[in-house]
VOMIDREN-661994 format. One record per residue (C-alpha): residue in one letter; z, y negated, x negated. Coordinates in steps of 0.25 Angstrom, whole numbers, always signed. Each point is the difference from the previous one (the first is absolute). Layout:
% residues N
- A:Z:Y:X
...
***
This chain:
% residues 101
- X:-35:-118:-45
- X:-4:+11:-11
- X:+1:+13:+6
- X:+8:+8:-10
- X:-2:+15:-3
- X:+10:+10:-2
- X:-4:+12:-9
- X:+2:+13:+5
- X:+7:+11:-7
- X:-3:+15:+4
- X:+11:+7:+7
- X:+2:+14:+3
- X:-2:+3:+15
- X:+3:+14:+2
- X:-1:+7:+13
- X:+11:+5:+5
- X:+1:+16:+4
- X:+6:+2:+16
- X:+14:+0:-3
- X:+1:-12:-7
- X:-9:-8:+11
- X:+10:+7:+10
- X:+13:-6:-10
- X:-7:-14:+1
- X:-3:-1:+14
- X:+14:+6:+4
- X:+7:-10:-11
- X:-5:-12:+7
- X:+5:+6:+12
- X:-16:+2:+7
- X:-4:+9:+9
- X:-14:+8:-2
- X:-6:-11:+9
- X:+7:-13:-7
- X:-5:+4:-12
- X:-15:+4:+5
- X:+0:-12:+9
- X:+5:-8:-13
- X:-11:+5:-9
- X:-12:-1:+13
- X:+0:+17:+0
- X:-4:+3:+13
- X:+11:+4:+10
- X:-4:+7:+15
- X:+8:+6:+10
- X:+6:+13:-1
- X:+0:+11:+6
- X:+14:+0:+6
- X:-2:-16:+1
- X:+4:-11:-7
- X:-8:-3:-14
- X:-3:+7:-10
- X:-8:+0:-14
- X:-6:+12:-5
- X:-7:-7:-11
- X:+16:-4:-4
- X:+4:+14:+2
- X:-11:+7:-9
- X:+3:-9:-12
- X:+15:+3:+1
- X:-2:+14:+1
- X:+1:+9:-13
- X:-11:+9:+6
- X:-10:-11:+0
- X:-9:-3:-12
- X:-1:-14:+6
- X:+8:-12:-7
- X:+0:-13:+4
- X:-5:-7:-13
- X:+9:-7:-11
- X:-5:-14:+3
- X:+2:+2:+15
- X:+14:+6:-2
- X:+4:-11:-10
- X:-3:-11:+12
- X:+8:+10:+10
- X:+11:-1:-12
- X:-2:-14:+0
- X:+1:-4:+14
- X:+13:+9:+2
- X:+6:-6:-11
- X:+3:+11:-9
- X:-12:+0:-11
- X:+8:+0:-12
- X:-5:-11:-8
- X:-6:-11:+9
- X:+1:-8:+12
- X:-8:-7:+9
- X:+2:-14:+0
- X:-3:-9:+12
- X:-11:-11:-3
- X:+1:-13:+8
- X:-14:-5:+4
- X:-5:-14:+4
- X:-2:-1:+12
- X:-7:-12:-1
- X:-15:+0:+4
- X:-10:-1:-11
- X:-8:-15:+1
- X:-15:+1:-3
- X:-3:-7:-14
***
């Protein structure tokens, strides 16, 4: 079977500032560590216990010059269902084992 190719077309991926990271995580209904544990940012735990992410915390903070990337925060959108122009779709694969020719 031919392999198809789709072309690509160039998006716009901005990176989000802090609050609108904070807005899209707390839309979803995510704590700090759902998202990070979500996205693979490392989470520890705090100092009062329970889990924490400081790497979550200092790119939603508006002091932090840190932003997650536009491509990174475009899979977050994606995954919480809220990016506003695309979904992901859910691809069956065969399972079937490949045969040697």
């Amino acid at each position: 079977m031919p392999l198809t190719t789709t072309k690509i077309t160039r998006m716009d991926l901005p990176a989000p500032n802090g609050p609108e990271l904070k807005a899209a995580r707390l839309s979803a209904g995510l704590s700090q560590v759902e998202a990070a544990e979500l996205m693979g940012y490392p989470v520890q735990a705090g100092s009062r216990g329970g889990m924490q992410s400081r790497t979550w915390q200092a790119l939603e903070s508006p002091n932090d010059e840190r932003n997650m990337p536009g491509p990174v925060f475009a899979l977050f959108l994606l995954l919480t269902h809220q990016h506003p122009a695309l979904t992901l779709n859910l691809r069956v694969l065969d399972s079937t084992p490949a045969t040697a020719p």
